[in-house]
C-alpha positions in Angstrom: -14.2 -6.6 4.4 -13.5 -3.9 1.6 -10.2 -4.0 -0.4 -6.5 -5.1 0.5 -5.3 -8.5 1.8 -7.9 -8.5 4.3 -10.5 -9.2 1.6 -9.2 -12.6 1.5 -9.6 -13.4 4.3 -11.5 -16.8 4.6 -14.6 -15.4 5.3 -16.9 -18.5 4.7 -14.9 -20.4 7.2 -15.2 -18.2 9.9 -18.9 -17.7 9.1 -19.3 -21.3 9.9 -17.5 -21.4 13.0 -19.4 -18.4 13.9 -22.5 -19.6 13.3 -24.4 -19.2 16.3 -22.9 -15.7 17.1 -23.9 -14.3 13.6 -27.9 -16.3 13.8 -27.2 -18.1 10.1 -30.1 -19.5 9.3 -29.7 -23.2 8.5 -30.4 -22.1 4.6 -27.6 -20.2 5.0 -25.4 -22.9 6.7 -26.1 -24.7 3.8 -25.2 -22.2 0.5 -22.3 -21.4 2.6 -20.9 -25.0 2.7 -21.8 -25.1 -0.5 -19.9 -22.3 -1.7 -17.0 -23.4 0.2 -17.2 -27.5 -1.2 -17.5 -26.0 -4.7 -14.2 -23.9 -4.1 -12.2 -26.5 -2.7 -13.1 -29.1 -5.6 -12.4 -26.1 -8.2 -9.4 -25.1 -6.3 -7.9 -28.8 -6.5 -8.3 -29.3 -10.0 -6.8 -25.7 -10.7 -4.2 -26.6 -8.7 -3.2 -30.0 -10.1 -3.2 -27.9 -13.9 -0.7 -25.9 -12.3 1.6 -28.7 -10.8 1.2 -30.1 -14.7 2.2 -26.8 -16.0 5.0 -26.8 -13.8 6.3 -30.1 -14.6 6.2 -29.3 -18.3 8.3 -25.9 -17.5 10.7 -27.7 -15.7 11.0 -30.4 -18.7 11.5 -27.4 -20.7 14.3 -25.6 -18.5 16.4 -29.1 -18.6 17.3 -28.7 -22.7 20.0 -28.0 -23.4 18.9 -24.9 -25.6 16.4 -23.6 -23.4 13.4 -22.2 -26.5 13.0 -19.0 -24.5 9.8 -18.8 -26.8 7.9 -21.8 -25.2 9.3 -20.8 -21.9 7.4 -17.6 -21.8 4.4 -19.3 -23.2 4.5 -21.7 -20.5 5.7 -18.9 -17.7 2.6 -17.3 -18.8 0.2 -20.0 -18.7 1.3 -20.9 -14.8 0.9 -17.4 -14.4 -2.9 -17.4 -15.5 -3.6 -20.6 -13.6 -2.2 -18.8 -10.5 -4.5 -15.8 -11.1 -7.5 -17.9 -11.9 -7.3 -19.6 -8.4 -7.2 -16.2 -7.0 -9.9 -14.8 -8.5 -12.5 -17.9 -7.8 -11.5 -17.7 -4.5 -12.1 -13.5 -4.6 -15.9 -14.3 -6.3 -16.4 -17.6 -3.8 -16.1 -15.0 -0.7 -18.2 -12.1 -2.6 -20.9 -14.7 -2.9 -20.6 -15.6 0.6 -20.7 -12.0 1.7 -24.0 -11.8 -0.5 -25.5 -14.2 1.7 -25.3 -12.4 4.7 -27.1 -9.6 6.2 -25.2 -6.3 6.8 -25.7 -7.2 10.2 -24.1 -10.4 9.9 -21.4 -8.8 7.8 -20.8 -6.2 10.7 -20.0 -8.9 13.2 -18.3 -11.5 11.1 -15.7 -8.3 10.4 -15.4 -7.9 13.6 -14.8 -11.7 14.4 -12.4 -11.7 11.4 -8.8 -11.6 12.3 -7.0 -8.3 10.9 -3.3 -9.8 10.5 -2.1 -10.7 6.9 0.5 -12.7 5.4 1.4 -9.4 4.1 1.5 -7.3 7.4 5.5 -7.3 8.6 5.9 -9.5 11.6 2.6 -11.1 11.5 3.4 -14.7 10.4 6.1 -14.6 13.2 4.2 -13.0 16.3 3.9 -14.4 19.7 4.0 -18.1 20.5 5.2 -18.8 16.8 7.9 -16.2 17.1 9.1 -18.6 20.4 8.9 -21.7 19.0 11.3 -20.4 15.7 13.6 -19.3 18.5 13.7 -22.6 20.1 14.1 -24.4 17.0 17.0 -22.0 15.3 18.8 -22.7 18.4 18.3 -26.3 18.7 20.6 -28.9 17.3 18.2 -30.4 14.8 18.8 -27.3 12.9 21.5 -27.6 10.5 20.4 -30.9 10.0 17.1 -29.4 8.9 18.3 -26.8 6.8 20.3 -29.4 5.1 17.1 -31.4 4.1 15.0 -28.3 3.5 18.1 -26.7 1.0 18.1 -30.3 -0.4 14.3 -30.1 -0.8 14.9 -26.7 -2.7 17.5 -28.4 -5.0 15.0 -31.2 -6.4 12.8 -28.8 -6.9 14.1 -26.1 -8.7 16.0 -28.7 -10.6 19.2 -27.9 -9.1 18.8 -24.4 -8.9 18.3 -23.9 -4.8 16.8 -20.6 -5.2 14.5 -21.6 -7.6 13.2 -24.4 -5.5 13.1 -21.8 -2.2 10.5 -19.5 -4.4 8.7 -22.4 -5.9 8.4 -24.1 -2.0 7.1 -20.4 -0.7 4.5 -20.4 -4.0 3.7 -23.5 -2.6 3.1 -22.6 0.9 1.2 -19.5 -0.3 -1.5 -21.1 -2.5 -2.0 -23.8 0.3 -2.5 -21.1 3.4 -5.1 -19.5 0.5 -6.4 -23.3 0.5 -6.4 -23.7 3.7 -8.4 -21.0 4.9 -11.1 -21.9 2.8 -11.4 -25.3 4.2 -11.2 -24.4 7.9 
């Protein structure tokens, strides 16, 4: 539970599905679905500012003179949004952890899956390794990739690789999302 990607890990969910195995108390049921409701409505509203702010840097990126000047200011405020969302989430699982006895901490770390987004290989292991196999060999691929690179076109308003980082951002700060709401 100390430091690294792991420390993201969504903690509070797990807690709750672990409930009996780590003796919560129904007090601490409670705080912890708490905890967790409060992130999710935070995390929402944080996350419709940033959609905003991305709109309003992709109105900014169509002029014709692009004012590099409100460009940064903008770059920087999506930036700060991102970081905000982050950071509740980092203080919503402290809080959590504060709830629990080191007992209860011992076992939920050892309940808690050790694999990252960030570890090599670990989004693509096993079963989900197989099925991308199946799929890149299947004939509804190119006409996937079409739509997806069409996808990535809208959204980085015409720029493909622009919409491919904005679509992974995307992905990211909804698997964050996610595993809060598990």
């Amino acid at each position: 539970m100390m430091g690294g990607p792991s420390a993201e890990r969504p903690l509070i969910s797990l807690a709750l599905q672990n409930r009996d195995q780590l003796g919560l108390t129904p007090d601490q049921v409670k705080a912890l679905e708490s905890l967790r409701t409060e992130f999710q409505k935070e995390a929402t509203r944080r996350s419709a500012d940033l959609e905003v702010a991305e709109t309003g840097l992709a109105e900014l990126l169509r002029a014709d003179a692009v004012d590099l000047a409100k460009v940064e200011t903008k770059l920087r405020q999506i930036e700060a949004l991102r970081t905000d969302i982050r950071l509740s989430r980092v203080k919503t699982l402290e809080k959590g952890k504060a709830l629990l006895s080191l007992e209860q901490r011992k076992k939920l770390d050892s309940l808690a899956p050790r694999a990252s987004a960030d570890t090599p290989g670990s989004m693509m292991a096993g079963r989900g390794m197989e099925e991308m196999q199946r799929f890149m060999n299947s004939e509804r691929m190119p006409q996937a990739m079409s739509a997806m690179m069409e996808m990535a076109r809208q959204m980085g308003n015409g720029d493909p690789m622009a919409g491919m980082v904005r679509m992974m951002e995307m992905m990211s700060m909804m698997g964050q999302m996610g595993g809060m709401m598990k």
